[in-house]
C-alpha positions in Angstrom: 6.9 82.7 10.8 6.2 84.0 14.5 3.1 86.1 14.9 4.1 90.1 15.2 2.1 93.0 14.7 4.0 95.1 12.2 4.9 93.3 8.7 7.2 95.1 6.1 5.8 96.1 2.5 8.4 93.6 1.3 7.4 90.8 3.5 3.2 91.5 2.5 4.3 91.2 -1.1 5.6 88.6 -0.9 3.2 86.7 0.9 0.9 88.2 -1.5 3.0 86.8 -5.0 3.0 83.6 -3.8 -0.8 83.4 -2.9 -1.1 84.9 -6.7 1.7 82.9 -8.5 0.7 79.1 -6.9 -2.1 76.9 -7.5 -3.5 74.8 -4.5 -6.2 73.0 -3.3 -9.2 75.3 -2.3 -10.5 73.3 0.8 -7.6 73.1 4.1 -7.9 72.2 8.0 -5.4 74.8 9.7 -6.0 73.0 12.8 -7.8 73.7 16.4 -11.3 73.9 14.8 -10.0 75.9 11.7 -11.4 74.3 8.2 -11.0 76.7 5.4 -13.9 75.0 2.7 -12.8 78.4 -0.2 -9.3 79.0 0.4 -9.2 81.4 -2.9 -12.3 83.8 -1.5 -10.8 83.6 2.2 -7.6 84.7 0.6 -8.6 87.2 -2.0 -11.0 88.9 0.8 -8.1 89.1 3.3 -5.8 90.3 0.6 -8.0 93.1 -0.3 -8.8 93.6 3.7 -5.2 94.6 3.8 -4.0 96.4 1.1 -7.3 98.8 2.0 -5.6 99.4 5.1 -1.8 98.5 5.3 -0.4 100.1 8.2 -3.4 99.0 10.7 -1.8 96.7 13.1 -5.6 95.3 13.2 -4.9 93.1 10.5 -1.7 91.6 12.1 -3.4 88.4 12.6 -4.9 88.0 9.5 -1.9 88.2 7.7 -0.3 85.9 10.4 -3.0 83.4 9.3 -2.2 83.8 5.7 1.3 82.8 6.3 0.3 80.0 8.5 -2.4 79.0 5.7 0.6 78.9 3.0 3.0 77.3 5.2 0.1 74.3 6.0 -0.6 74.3 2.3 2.8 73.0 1.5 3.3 71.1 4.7 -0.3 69.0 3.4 1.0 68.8 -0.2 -1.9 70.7 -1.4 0.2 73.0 -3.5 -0.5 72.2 -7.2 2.0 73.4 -9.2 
């Protein structure tokens, strides 16, 4: 997914079912300097970030990284189930 600064309702819960619906591993390297050590906290906090405030366009990039965090999950086979 391409970075934008508006996401739909649809598109968040999705994202947001398949971060609560999937096990994976809970340490990930996103690249450039980017090592994750608690996947689960960094996405619960970030979930919770967002649904506090869901039509800020501050939190564009967070949610951009959350898609980019489950896309490398299953690109690095560090889905579980």
């Amino acid at each position: 997914m391409e970075y934008k600064t508006d996401y739909t309702e649809e598109e968040l819960n999705e994202l947001f079912d398949w971060f609560e619906t999937h096990k994976f591993e809970n340490q990930i390297n996103l690249g450039k300097g980017i090592n994750v050590v608690d996947v689960k906290l960094y996405v619960q906090s970030s979930i919770n970030q967002i649904k506090s405030h869901p039509n800020n366009v501050t939190f564009s990039g967070l949610i951009y990284k959350l898609f980019i965090m489950k896309d490398e999950l299953i690109k690095q086979g560090k889905v579980l189930d």
